[in-house]
C-alpha positions as CSV (number, residue, x, y, z in Angstrom):
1,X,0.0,0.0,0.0
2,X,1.4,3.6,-0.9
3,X,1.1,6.3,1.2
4,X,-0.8,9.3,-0.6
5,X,1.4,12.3,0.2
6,X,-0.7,14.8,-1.8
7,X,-2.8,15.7,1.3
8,X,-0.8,14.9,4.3
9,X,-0.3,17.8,7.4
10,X,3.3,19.6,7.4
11,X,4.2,17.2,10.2
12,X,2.7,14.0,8.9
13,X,5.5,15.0,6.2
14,X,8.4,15.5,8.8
15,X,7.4,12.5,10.0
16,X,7.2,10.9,6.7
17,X,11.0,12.2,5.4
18,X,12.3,10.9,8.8
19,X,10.6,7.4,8.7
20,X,12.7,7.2,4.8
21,X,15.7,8.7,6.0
22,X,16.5,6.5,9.3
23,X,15.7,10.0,11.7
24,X,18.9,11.0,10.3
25,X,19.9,14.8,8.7
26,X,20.1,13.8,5.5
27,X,23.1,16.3,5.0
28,X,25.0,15.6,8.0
29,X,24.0,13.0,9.4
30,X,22.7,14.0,12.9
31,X,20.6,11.6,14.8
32,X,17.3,13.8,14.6
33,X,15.8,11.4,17.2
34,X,18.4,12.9,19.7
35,X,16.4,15.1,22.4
36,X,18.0,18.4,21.4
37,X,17.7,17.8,17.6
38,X,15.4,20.0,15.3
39,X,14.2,18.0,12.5
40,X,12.7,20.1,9.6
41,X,12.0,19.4,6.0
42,X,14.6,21.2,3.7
43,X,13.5,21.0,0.2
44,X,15.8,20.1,-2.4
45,X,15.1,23.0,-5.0
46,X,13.9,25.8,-3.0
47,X,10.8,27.5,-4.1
48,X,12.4,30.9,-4.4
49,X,14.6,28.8,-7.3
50,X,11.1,27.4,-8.8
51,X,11.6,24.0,-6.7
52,X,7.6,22.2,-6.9
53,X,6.2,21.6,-3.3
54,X,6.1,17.8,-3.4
55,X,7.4,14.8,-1.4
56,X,10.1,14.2,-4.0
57,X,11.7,17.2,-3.5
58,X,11.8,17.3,0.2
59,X,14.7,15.9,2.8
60,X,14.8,15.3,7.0
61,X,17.2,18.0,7.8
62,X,18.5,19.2,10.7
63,X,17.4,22.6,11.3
64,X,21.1,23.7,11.5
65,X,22.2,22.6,8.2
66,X,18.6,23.6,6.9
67,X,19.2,27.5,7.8
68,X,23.3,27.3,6.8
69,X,22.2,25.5,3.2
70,X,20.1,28.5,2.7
71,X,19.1,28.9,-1.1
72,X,22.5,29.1,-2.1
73,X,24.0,25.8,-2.5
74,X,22.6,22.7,-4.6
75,X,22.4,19.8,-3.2
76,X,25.3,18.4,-3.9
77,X,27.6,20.9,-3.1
78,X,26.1,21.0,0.3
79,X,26.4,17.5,1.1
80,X,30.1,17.7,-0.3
81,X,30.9,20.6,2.0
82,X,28.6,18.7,5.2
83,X,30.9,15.7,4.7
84,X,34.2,17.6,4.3
């Protein structure tokens, strides 16, 4: 059975992008199940950059690399410079 992601609530999304990511930041790798961690969804394309608001282009991010990644960097070059 798949999961119809079209209607679900802004947390029933979080909860969602966690569940497929292992409660990890998907950039860094911080265990977002931690007490002190702030899991948000960072989306891959941001809006401003005409990104679509769908599951497919959303991540579990920490809310740390989440502000830092900003709208500047792709995704790549995020995750290049999160691992480094």
């Amino acid at each position: 059975m798949t999961r119809d992601t079209r209607q679900m609530s802004p947390q029933a999304r979080l909860e969602h992008l966690l569940e497929l990511g292992g409660n990890r930041c998907t950039w860094c790798g911080y265990d977002l199940d931690k007490p002190n961690a702030r899991p948000t969804r960072d989306m891959l394309v941001p809006k401003v950059k005409g990104g679509p608001t769908r599951l497919e282009n959303e991540v579990a991010a920490c809310s740390s690399c989440n502000q830092k990644r900003g709208h500047s960097d792709s995704p790549s070059q995020w995750l290049e410079a999160c691992r480094n």
